[in-house]
C-alpha positions in Angstrom: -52.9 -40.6 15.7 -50.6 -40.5 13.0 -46.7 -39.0 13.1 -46.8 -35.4 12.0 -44.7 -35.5 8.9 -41.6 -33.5 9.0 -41.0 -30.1 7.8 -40.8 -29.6 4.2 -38.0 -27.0 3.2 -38.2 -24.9 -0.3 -34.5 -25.2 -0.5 -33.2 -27.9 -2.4 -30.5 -29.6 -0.9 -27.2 -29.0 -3.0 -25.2 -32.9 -3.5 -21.6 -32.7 -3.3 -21.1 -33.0 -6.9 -23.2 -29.9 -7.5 -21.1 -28.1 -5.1 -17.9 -29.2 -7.0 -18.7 -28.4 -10.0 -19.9 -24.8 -8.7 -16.1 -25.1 -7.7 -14.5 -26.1 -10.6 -16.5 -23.2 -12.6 -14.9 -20.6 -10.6 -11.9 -22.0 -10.9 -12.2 -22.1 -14.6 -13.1 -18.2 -14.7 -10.3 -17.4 -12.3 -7.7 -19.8 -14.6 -9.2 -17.6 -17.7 -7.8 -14.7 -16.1 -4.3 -15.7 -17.4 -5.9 -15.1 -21.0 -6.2 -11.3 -20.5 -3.3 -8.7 -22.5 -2.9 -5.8 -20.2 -0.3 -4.2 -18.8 -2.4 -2.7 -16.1 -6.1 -3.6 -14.4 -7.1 -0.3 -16.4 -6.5 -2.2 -19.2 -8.6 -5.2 -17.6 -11.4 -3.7 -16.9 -11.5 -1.3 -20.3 -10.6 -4.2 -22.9 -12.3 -7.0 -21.1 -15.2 -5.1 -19.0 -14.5 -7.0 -16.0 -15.8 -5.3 -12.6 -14.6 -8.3 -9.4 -12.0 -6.8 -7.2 -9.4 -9.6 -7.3 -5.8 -11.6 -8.7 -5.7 -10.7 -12.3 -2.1 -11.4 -14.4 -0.7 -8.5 -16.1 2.3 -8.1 -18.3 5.2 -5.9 -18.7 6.7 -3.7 -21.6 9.3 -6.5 -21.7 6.9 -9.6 -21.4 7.1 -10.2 -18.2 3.7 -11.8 -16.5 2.9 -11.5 -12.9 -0.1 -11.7 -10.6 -1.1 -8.7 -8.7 -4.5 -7.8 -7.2 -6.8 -5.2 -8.9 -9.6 -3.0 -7.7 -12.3 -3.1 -9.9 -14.8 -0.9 -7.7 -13.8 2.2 -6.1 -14.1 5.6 -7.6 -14.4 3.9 -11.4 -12.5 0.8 -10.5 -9.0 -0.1 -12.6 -6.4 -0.2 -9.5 -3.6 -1.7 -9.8 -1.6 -2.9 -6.4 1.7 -2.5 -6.8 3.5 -2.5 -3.3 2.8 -3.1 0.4 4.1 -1.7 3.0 4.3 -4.0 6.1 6.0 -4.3 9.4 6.6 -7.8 10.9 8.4 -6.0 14.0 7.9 -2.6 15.3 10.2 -2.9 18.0 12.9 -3.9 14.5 15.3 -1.5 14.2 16.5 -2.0 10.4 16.8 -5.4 10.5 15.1 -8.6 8.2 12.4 -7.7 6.7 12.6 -4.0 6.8 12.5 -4.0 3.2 11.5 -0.5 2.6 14.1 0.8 4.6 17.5 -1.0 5.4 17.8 -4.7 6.1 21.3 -4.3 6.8 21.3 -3.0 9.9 21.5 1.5 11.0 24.6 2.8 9.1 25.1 6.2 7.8 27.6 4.8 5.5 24.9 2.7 3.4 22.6 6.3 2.7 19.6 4.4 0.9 19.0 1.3 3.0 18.0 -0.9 0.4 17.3 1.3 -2.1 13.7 -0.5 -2.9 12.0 2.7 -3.6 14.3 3.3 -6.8 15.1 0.1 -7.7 13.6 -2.5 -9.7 13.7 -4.6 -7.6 10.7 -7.1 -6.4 9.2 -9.1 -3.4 7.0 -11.0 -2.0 2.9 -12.6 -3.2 0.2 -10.3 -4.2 -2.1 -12.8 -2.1 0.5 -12.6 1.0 0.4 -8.5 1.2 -0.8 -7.8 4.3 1.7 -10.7 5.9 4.2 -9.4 4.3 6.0 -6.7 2.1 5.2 -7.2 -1.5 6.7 -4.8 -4.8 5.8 -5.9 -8.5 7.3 -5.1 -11.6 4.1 -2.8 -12.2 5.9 -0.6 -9.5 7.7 1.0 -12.1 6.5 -0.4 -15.3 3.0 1.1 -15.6 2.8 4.8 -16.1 -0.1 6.3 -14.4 -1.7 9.8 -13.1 -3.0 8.4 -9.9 -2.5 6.4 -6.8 -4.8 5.0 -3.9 -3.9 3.6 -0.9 -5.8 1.3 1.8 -4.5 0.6 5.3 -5.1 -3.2 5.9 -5.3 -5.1 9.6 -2.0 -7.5 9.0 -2.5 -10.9 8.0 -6.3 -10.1 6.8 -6.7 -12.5 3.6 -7.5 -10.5 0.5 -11.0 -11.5 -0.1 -12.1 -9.2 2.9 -9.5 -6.6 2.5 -11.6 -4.1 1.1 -14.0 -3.9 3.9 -11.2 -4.7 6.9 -9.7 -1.3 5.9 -9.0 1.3 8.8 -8.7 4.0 5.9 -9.0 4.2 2.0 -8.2 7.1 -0.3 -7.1 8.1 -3.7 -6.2 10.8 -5.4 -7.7 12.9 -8.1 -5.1 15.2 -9.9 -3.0 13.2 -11.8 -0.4 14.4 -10.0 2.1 11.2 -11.1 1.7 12.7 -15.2 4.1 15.8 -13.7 6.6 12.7 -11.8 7.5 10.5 -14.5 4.3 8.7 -14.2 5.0 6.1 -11.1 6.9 6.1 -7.9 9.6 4.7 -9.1 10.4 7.9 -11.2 9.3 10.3 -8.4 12.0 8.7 -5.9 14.4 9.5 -8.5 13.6 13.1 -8.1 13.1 12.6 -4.1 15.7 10.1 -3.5 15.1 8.7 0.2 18.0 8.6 1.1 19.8 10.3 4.7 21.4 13.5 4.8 19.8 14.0 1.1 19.0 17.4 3.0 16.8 18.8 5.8 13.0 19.7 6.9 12.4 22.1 4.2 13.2 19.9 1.4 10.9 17.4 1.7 8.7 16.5 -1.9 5.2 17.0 -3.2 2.2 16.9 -0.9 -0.7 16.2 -3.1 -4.7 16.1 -1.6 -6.4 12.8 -0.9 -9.9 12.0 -1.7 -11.3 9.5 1.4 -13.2 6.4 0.1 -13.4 4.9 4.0 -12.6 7.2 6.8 -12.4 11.0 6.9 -9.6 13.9 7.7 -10.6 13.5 11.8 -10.4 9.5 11.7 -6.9 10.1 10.1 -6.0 12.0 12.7 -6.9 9.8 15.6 -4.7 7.2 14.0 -2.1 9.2 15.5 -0.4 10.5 18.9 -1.6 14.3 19.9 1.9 15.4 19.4 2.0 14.5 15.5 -1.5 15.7 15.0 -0.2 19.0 16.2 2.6 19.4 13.6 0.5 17.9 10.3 -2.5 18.2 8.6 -4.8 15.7 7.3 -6.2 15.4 3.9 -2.9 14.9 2.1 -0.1 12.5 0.7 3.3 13.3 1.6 6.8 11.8 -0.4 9.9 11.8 0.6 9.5 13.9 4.4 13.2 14.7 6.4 13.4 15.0 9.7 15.4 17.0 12.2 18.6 14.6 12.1 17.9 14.5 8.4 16.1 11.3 7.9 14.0 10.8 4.6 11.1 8.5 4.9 9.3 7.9 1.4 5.6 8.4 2.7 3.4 10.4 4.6 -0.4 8.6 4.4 -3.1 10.5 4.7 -0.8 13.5 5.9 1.2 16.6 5.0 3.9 17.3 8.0 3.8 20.7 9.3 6.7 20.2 11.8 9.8 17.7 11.5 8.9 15.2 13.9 7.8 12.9 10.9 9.5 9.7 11.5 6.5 9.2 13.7 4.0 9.4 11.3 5.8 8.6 7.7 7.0 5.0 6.8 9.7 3.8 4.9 13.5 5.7 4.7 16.7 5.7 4.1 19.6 3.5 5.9 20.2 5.8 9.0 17.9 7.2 11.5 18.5 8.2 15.0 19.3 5.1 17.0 15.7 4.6 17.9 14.1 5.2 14.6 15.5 2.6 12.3 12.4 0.7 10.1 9.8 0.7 8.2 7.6 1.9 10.7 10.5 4.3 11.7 9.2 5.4 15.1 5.9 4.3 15.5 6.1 2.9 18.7 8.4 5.9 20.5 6.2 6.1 24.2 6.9 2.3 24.7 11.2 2.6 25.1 10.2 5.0 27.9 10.9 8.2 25.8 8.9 11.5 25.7 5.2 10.5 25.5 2.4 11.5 23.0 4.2 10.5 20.2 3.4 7.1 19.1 1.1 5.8 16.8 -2.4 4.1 17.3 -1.7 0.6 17.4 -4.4 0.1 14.7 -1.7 2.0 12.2 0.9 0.2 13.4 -0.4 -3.0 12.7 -1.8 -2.5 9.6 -0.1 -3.1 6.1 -0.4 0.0 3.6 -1.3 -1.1 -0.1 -0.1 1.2 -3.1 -2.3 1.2 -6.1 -1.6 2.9 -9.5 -4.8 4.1 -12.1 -2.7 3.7 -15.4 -3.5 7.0 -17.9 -5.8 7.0 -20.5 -4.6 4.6 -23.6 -4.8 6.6 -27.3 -6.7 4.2 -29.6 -5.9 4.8 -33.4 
C-alpha cells in the first residue's frame, strides 16, 4: 500500500528574502516619515492624511526637528505626545530622576524643584516613555485647545501602549485657547511652585471625556480616603495642599479636600518630609502612616502620557 502523501497547505511558505524585503518596505515608509513639514501630528494627519498611531518627526517655530509619537485614532486622531510622567522610585523622596518635581533633594529654599513645568527644558526618548520621563520641545511650542492623557503600565513598548492603558481620556472644550494655548503657558499662570498659596487656590478643573475606563474605574485607582474628598470626571492643574504644596496634575480628578498629594503628581521643591516626588505620596500606608490613603499600585506604576490636539490652521 502506498505512503499517504503529506498534507498540502494553501499557504505559501514565505522565503527569507520575501520576509526581508517586507522589512525593508516598512522601514522605507517609517524613514519617509522624516519627509513630512508639521509642526504638530494635526498637521500630519490633515496635510498628509496619515491615520497609524506611531513615531512621526515634527518641527518647531525655530527649525527644530524631533521625534515624538502621535495618535492617529482616538476621538479624530492628531495627538501629539508631549511629556510623560514616570516614576522610577516611589519610595524616592525628590531625588534622581524626579524630574517633574525636584531632583535636588526637599528644600523649601529651591520653591520650584526643577522648574520643568515652566521651562523649556527637555528629556528623555519618545520610544522610552513609559521607562522613563520624557518632555519635547512641542511641550511648549505647539499651541493647542486640547489635551489627552493615557495611563501606561511602565516599561510597556509603545507598539501596544494604546491597548495596555489602565485609563484614556481627553478633553473637549478647548479649554488650553483661554491658557496660552499649552501647558507651558498655563504653569505660568499656576506656577507649581511651594507656598505659591493654599487649598483654595488651586487652578482650572476642566471635564474629561473617557476613551478607556469610566468615572467609577478612576476611582478605584485610588485609596477610599481620596475618593472621599474628589470627584471623578475631571482634570485638575496646579492643586495645594494643607502644608501648601503645589502638584501640577490631578488625572482624571477634581480635589474636593486638600489631601491631594495622594492623588496629583508632579510639584514644587518642598513637601512634607514624606511627600517629596513625582508621585508625591502615592505610597503613604506602606511607611506605617494613617491607612486608606495610598494609591492602587496599578496607578502607581503606570507612566501618564500628555498629548496636545493643535487648533485649527487658517488656510488663505
Amino acid at each position: 500500500m502506498a505512503a499517504a502523501c503529506p498534507p498540502q497547505h494553501n499557504r505559501a511558505t514565505r522565503s527569507p528574502q520575501s520576509l526581508t524585503r517586507t522589512n525593508f518596505a516598512q522601514l522605507e515608509k517609517l524613514r519617509n516619515r522624516f519627509n513630512y513639514v508639521a509642526s504638530s501630528c494635526k498637521d500630519i494627519r490633515d496635510r498628509y492624511d496619515e491615520q497609524e498611531d506611531g513615531l512621526y518627526y515634527l518641527t518647531t517655530a525655530n527649525g527644530m526637528v524631533y521625534q515624538t509619537f502621535c495618535d492617529m485614532t482616538t476621538a479624530g486622531g492628531g495627538w501629539t505626545l508631549v511629556a510623560s510622567i514616570h516614576e522610577s522610585s516611589i519610595s524616592g523622596r525628590c531625588t534622581v530622576g524626579d524630574r517633574w518635581s525636584s531632583q535636588q533633594g526637599n528644600d523649601a529654599n529651591r520653591p520650584d524643584g526643577d522648574g520643568n513645568w515652566s521651562n523649556r527644558n527637555t528629556f528623555g526618548t519618545a520610544e522610552g516613555t513609559t521607562s522613563d520621563d520624557y518632555k519635547n520641545p512641542g511641550y511648549y511650542d505647539i499651541s493647542a485647545k486640547d489635551m489627552s492623557v493615557w495611563h501606561v503600565p511602565n516599561n510597556f513598548p509603545l507598539e501596544h501602549w494604546n491597548l495596555a492603558s489602565i485609563l484614556r481620556y481627553h478633553t473637549s472644550n478647548r479649554f488650553l485657547s483661554l491658557y496660552g494655548g499649552n501647558l507651558f503657558e498655563l504653569f505660568q499662570q499656576y506656577p507649581v511652585r511651594y507656598n505659591i498659596g493654599s487649598c483654595s487656590n488651586r487652578g482650572p478643573a476642566i471635564p474629561i471625556v473617557y476613551d478607556f475606563g469610566d468615572e467609577e474605574s478612576t476611582r478605584q485607582f485610588y485609596g477610599p480616603k481620596p475618593r472621599r474628598e474628589s470627584e471623578p470626571g475631571f482634570i485638575t492643574f496646579r492643586p495645594i495642599n494643607y502644608e501648601r504644596a503645589a502638584m501640577a496634575i490631578c488625572s482624571g480628578l477634581k480635589p474636593t479636600g486638600c489631601n491631594s498629594e495622594h492623588y496629583c503628581i508632579g510639584g514644587g521643591g518642598y513637601f512634607h518630609p514624606e511627600q517629596c516626588g513625582d508621585f508625591p505620596s502615592f505610597d503613604w500606608d506602606t511607611l506605617g502612616n494613617e491607612q486608606d490613603w495610598s494609591a492602587s499600585k496599578e496607578m502607581s506604576e503606570a507612566a501618564v502620557l500628555l498629548f496636545y490636539r493643535q487648533k485649527n490652521k487658517l488656510h488663505i
